[in-house]
N, C-alpha and C positions, 0 to 999 in steps of 0.2 A: 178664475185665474186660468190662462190659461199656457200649456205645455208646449214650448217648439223645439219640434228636435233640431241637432246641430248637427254637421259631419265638421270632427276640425282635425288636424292633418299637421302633425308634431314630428320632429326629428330628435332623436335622443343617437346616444353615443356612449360607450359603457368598455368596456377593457375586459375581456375572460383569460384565463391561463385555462389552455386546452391541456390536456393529459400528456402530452411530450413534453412540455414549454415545464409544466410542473415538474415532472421528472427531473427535468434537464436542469433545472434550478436548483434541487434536493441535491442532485451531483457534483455538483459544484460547489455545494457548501459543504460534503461532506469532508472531514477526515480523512489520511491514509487505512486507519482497522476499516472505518466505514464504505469506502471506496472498493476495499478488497471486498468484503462481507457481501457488497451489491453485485461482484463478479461473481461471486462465488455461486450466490444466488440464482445469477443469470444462466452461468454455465451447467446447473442442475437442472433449469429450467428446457436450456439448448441444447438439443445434441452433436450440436456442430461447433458448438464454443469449447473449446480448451483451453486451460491453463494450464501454465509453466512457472515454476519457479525462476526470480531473473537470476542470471546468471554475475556472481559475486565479481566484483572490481579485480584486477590483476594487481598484485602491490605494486606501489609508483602511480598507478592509474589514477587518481584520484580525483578528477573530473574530463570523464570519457566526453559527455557531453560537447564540452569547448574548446577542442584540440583546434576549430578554424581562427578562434579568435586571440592564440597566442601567435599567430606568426606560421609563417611558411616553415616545416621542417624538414633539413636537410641530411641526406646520409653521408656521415662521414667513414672513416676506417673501420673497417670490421664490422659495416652494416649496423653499427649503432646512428642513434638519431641524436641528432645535435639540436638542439634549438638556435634562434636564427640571432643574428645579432642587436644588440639591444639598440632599440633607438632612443632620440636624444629627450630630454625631459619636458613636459611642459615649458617650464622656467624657461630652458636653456630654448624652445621653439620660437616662445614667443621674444624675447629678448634680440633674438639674430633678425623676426620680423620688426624689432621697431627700429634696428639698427638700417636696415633697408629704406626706414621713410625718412622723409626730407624736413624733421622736423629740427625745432629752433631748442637750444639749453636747456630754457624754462619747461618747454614740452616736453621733451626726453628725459629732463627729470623728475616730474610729474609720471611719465608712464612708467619709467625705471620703478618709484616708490608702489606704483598701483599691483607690478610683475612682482614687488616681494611681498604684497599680501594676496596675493593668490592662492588657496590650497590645491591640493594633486585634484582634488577634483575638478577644478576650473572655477569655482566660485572664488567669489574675494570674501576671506575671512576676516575682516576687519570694514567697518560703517569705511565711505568716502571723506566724510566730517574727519571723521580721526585721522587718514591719510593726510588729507589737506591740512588740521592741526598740525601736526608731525613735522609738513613742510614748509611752515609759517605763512601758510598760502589763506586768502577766503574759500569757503567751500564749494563754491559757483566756479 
């Protein structure tokens, strides 16, 4: 019998988590104690890291965070801040847009019924079937 060598020439392909990539994953799942625990650690470790205690909310403050996503605030007398005026509801949005299209009875009342099963979130809280039952409509 005899032996012949072979040269054969394979491509493989494998996935590692380098030591950042791992770190970075343990972080992100940690907890707040855990989270802290790791700075803390860090900061013992660094001598250039410092930690501060954050500093506690103002009462009234109650989420500093998303002061841009209520509204423009404006100052009124006495340098207090007014929040900005309320605008109009869902409901009340979309209803002034279906008032604007050129549709026919049957359609405007069909979308009328659709705008009162809307929740504030913008989903419709009720199947289409049951609307359309409701308005003695088929469901198509």
């Amino acid at each position: 019998m005899s032996q012949r060598q072979r040269i054969v020439i394979a491509q493989q392909q494998r996935l590692a988590l380098n030591t950042s990539l791992h770190s970075a994953i343990r972080l992100l799942r940690s907890d707040t104690a855990g989270l802290t625990r790791y700075l803390e650690e860090q900061a013992a470790e660094n001598p250039h890291l410092r930690l501060s205690a954050p500093e506690p909310p103002a009462p009234g403050d109650w989420l500093p965070r998303w002061t841009g996503v209520l509204g423009p605030v404006q100052q009124g007398r006495g340098g207090s801040a007014e929040p900005a005026a309320a605008q109009p509801s869902l409901m009340a949005h979309v209803v002034a847009a279906i008032r604007t299209l050129d549709l026919t009875r049957p359609a405007q009342r069909i979308a009328l019924a659709l705008v009162e099963a809307l929740e504030p979130s913008g989903w419709l809280g009720r199947a289409p079937e049951a609307v359309a039952k409701d308005l003695g409509l088929p469901p198509d």
